[in-house]
C-alpha positions in Angstrom: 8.8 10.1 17.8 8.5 13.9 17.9 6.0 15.3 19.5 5.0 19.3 19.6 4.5 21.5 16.3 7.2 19.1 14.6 4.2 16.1 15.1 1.9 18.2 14.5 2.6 19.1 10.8 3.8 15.2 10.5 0.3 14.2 11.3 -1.0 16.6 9.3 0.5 16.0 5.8 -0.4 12.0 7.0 -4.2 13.3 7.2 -4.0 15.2 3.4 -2.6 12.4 2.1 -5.1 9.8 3.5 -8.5 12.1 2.5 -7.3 12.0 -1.3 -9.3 9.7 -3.3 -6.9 7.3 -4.4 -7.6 5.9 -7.1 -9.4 8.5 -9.3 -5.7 11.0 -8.5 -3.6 7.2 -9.3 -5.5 7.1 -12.8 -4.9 11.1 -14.1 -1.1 10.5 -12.4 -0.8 7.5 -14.6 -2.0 8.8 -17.6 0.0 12.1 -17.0 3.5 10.5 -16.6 2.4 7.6 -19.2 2.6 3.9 -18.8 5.4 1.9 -17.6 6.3 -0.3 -14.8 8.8 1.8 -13.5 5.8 5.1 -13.1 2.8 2.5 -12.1 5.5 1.6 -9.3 6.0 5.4 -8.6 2.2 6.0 -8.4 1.4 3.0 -6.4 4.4 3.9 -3.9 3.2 7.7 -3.7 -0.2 6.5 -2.2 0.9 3.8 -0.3 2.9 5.4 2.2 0.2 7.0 4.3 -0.8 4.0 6.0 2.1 2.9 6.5 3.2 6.2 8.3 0.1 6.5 10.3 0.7 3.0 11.7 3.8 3.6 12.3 3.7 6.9 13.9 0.8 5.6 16.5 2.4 2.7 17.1 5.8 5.1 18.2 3.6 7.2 20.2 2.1 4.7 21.9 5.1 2.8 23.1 6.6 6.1 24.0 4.7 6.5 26.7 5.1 3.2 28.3 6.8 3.2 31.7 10.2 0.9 30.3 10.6 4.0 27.6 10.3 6.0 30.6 13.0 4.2 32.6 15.3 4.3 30.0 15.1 8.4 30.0 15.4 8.1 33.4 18.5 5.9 33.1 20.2 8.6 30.7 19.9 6.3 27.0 20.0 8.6 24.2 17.1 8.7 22.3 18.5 7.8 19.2 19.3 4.3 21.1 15.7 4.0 22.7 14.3 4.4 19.4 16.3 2.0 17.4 16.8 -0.9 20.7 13.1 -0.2 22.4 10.4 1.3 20.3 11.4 0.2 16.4 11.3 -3.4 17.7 8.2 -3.3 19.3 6.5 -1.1 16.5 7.6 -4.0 14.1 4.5 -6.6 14.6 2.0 -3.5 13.6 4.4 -2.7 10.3 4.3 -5.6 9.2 0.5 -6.4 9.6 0.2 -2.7 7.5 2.2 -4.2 4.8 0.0 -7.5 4.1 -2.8 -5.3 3.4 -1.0 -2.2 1.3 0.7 -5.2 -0.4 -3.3 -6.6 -1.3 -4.1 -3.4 -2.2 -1.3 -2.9 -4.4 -2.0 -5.5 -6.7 -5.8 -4.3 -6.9 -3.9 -0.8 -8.2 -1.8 -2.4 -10.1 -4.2 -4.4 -12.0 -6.9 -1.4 -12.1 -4.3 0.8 -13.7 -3.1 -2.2 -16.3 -6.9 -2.9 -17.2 -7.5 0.6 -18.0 -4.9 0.7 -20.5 -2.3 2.6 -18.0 0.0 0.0 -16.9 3.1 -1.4 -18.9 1.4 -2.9 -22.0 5.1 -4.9 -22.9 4.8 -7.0 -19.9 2.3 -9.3 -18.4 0.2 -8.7 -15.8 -3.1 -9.7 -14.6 -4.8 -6.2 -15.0 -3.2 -6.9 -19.1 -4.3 -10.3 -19.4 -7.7 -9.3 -18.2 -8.2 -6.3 -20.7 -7.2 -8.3 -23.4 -9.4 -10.7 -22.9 -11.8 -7.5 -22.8 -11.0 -6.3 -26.3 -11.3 -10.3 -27.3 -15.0 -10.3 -26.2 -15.0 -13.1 -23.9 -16.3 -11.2 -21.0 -19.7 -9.7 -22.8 -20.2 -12.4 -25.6 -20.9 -15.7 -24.6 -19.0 -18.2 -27.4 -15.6 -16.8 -26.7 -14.1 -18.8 -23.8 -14.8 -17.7 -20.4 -11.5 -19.0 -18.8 -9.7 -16.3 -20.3 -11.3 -13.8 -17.4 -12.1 -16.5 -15.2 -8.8 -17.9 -14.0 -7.1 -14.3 -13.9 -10.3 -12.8 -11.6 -9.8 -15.5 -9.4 -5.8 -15.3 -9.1 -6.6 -11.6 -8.2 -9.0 -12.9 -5.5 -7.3 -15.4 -3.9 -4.3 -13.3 -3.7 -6.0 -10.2 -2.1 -7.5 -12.8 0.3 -4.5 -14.8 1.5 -2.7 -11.6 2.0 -5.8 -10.4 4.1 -5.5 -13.8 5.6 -1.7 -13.3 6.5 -2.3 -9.8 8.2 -5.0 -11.5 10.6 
């Protein structure tokens, strides 16, 4: 909502954050801080929120220059109310469409970082169920069963797709 040097460095730290490569810095973080759920959680979170701050911060800045955001300044409403009444329900729709797709991409982290070994290997997941079936063989050698890969790939797809699918 701040505009000026204060929005400035805001948008700055947003653009640092969004040039890292991602996944590559959530693969050395995970194998730094070792595998549980609790620290793939962490390192999911701690790449996640860009997006969700650039949307939000454009959609602010947008509807802070509309002409009702303009008559309630005009009408004396302190800003703390215009931003909570006016602009954090209109900025809402754009959130939540942001959140479909980090939540898609989530899982594809998720399951990256379990197949590689950095994940929780106690519990179950479908980046664990795939790697084991990995070390079993059935992805390269053609006796071992194939619906050991096949059913978890396609969970993972269909998820990432009707997520997709809710944010349109």
């Amino acid at each position: 909502y701040k505009k000026g040097i204060i929005g400035s460095a805001i948008d700055a730290v947003i653009d640092i954050f969004l040039t890292l490569p991602v996944l590559p810095l959530m693969i050395v973080i995970a194998a730094i801080v070792g595998s549980s759920i609790n620290n793939v959680a962490i390192v999911i979170g701690l790449f996640s929120w860009p997006s969700f701050a650039r949307v939000t911060r454009n959609s602010t800045m947008k509807i802070s220059e509309m002409q009702f955001i303009e008559a309630a300044r005009c009408l004396g409403i302190p800003s703390r109310k215009i931003l909570f009444k006016h602009i954090l329900l209109n900025i809402v729709g754009p959130v939540l469409v942001n959140l479909t797709l980090v939540m898609a991409t989530a899982v594809l982290s998720e399951s990256s970082l379990s197949f590689l070994g950095l994940g929780d290997p106690t519990t179950w997941s479908w980046g664990t169920i795939l790697k084991k079936a990995w070390d079993a063989g059935a992805v390269i050698d053609t006796p071992n069963p194939w619906w050991w890969w096949f059913f978890t790939s396609f969970s993972i797809m269909v998820y990432v797709i009707c997520f997709n699918l809710l944010g349109n």
